[in-house]
N, C-alpha and C positions, 0 to 999 in steps of 0.2 A: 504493500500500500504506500502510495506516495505520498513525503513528508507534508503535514500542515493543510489535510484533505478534510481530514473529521475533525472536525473543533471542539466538537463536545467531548471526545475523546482525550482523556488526561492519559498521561503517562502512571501507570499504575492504578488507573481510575475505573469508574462505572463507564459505561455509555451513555452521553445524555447527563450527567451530574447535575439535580437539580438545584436550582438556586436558592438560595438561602432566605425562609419570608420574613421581613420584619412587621413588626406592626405599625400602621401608617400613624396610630396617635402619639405613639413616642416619639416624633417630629414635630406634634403642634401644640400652640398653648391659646390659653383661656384670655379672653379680652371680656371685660368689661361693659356693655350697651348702655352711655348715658345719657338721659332724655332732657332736653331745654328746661330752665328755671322754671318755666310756665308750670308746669306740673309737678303735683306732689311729689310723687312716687319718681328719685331721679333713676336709679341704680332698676333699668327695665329687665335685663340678661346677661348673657354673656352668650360667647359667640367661641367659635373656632380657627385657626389659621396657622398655616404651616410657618416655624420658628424660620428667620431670617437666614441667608445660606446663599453667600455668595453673592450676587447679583441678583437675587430675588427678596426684596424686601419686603418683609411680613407687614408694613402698614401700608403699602398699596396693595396690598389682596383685600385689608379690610375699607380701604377707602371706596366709597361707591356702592358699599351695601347695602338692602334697604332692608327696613325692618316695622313688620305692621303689629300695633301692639294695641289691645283694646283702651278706651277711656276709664272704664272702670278698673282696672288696673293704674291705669296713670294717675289717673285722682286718689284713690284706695278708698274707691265709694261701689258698694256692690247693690249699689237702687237700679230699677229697669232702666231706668231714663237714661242712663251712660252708655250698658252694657251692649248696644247695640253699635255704636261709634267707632269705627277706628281709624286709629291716625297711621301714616305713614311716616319712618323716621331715616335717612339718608346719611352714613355716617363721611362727614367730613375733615373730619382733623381723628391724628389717634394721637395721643400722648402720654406715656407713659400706658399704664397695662387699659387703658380707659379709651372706649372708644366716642367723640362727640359728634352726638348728631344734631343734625337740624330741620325741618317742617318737609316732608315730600309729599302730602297729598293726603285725603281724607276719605270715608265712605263710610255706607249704612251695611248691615250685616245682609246678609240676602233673604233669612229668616223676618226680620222688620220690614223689608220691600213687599215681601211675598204676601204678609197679612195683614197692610192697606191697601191693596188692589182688593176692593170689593163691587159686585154689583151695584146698578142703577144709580151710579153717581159717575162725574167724567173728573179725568184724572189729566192733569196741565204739568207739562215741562217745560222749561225753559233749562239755557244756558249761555252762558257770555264770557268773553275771555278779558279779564281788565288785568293793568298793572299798575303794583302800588309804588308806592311812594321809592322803597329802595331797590328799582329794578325788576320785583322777578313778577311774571307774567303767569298766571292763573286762569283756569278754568271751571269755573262754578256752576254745579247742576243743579239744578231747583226744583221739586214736585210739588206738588198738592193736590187736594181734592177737594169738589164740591162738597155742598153741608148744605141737608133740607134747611131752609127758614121757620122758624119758631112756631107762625100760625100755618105752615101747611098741609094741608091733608094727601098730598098726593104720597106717591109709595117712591118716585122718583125723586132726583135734586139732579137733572141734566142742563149744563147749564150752553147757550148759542152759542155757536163759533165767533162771532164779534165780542159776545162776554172775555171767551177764552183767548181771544188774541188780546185787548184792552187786560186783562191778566198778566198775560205772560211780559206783556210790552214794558207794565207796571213793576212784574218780578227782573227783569232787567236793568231797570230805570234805577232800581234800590240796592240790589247785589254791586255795580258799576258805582255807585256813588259811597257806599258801605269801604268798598273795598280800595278803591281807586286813591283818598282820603286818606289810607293807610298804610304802614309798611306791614311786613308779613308777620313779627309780632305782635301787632295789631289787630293783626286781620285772625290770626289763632286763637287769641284772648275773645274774639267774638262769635266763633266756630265751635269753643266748647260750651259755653251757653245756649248758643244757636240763633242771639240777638236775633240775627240778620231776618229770621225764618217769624220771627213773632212781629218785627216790620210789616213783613209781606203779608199777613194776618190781618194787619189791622189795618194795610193800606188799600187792600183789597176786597173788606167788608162792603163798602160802599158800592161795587162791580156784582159780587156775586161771594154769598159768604162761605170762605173754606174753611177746611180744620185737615189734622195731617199734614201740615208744610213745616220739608223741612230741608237744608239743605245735602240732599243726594248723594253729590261728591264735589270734590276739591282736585284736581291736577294742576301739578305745577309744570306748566310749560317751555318756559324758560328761567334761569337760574340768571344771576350776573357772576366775572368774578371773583372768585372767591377769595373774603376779607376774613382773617383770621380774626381782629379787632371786633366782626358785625358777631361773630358764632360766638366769642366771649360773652359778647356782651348777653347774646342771648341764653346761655348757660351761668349768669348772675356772674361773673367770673374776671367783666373789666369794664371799667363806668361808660363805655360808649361814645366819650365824649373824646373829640381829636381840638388842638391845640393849633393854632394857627402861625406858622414860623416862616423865615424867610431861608433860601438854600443859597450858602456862601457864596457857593461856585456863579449860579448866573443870577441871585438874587432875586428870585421869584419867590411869591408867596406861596408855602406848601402844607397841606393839612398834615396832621401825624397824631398818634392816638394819644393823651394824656400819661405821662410819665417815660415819654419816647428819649432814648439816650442816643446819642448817635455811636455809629462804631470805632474802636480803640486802632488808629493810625500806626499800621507798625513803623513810619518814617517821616519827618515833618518836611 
C-alpha cells in the first residue's frame, strides 16, 4: 500500500480512529440579560455563548440578540392585565458578564388576540410608522372593537365603513402625535400602561363607541447609531446629559457626555 493513502490509518492504530467528543458546554459561559431602568425586575436571564478564542469574540455573538420576555415578569406583577404583553429586548453593549439591552419591539400574546375576535361587532386596525424624537423609527399597530351603545336593543354593534375609516384616520392622528412628541423612552413608559390605547377610547367615543383597544404591536424599524451614553442613560447608569465644549484642534463646538475626560497624550 502506498505511503500516506489511508489517513485514518495510524501507525499501530485502529482503522478509522475515532475522534475524541468533547462537550460543547465546556467552551461557553453564562451572561447575564439586563432589562432598561424602566422596569422593575432588571436581572431578566441569562443567556449562553461560546468563551472568546482567538479571533472570535464572545461579545459579538451576544450583541444582536433579541430576547422576548413577558411584562408581568418585568414589572413582578402576576395581575391579567400585564400577562398578556410582551416586550422585545435587543442586546446592545455587553460588559463585563452582563448583557445590556434596549426596546426592540412589542406585542399581545396570540391567546388575548384570539378571544377579542368575537361575533356581531366589526373589528378596526390601523397602523403608522412615526419617529420620535431621538431617531429610531417605529411601527405601531392598533385594534379595536365596536361596543353596543347603552340604550340598544339590537343583538349587533356593526359599525359603517365611513365610521370605521373616520376611526382608524383618528387612531393614526393620536399614535403619530403620542409618539412623534417622544423619544423611545418615552414612548415605552407609555406602552406599559397603554396611555396611548385609552386616548383612542375616548377620542373615538364621539364616532362610534369601542372597548378592547389596545395597542397590537410595536416594530422598531429603524435604529440610529449607536450611542453608548443614550443605553446608559437608559439602564439608570449615566445622567444623559452631554456638556457643550469646544475641540482644540479646529475649535468647533462639540457635544460630549457629562464627566467626559479626554485621552492621556503619550507625547506633547
Amino acid at each position: 500500500m502506498a505511503v500516506g493513502k489511508n489517513k485514518g490509518l495510524k501507525i499501530g492504530g485502529k482503522k478509522g480512529a475515532k475522534k475524541k467528543i468533547v462537550d460543547p458546554f465546556t467552551r461557553k459561559d453564562w451572561y447575564d440579560i439586563k432589562a432598561p431602568a424602566l422596569f422593575t425586575v432588571r436581572q431578566v436571564g441569562k443567556t449562553l455563548v461560546n468563551r472568546t478564542q482567538g479571533t472570535r469574540i464572545a461579545s459579538d455573538g451576544l450583541k444582536g440578540r433579541v430576547y422576548e420576555v413577558s411584562l408581568a415578569d418585568l414589572k413582578s406583577e402576576n395581575d391579567a392585565e400585564r400577562s398578556f404583553k410582551k416586550f422585545k429586548l435587543i442586546c446592545e453593549d455587553v460588559q463585563g458578564k452582563n448583557c445590556l439591552t434596549n426596546f426592540y419591539g412589542m406585542s399581545l400574546t396570540t391567546d388575548k388576540l384570539r378571544s377579542m375576535v368575537k361575533k356581531w361587532q366589526t373589528l378596526i386596525e390601523a397602523n403608522v410608522d412615526v419617529k420620535t424624537t431621538d431617531g429610531y423609527t417605529l411601527r405601531v399597530f392598533c385594534i379595536g372593537f365596536t361596543k353596543k351603545m347603552d340604550n340598544s336593543k339590537k343583538k349587533t354593534c356593526y359599525a359603517k365603513s365611513q365610521q370605521v375609516r373616520n376611526i382608524r384616520r383618528k387612531m393614526q392622528e393620536i399614535i403619530s402625535k403620542e409618539v412623534a412628541s417622544d423619544d423611545l423612552k418615552g414612548v415605552v413608559n407609555k406602552l406599559i400602561p397603554d396611555s396611548i390605547a385609552v386616548d383612542i377610547t375616548k377620542a373615538c367615543h364621539g364616532i362610534y363607541p369601542l372597548h378592547d383597544v389596545y395597542i397590537r404591536k410595536v416594530k422598531v424599524m429603524k435604529r440610529p447609531r449607536f450611542d453608548l451614553t443614550k443605553l446608559m442613560d437608559m439602564h439608570g447608569e449615566g445622567s444623559g446629559k452631554t456638556t457643550v465644549t469646544t475641540d482644540p484642534e479646529t475649535g468647533e463646538a462639540v457635544e460630549r457626555p457629562e464627566g467626559y475626560e479626554p485621552p492621556v497624550m503619550e507625547a506633547v
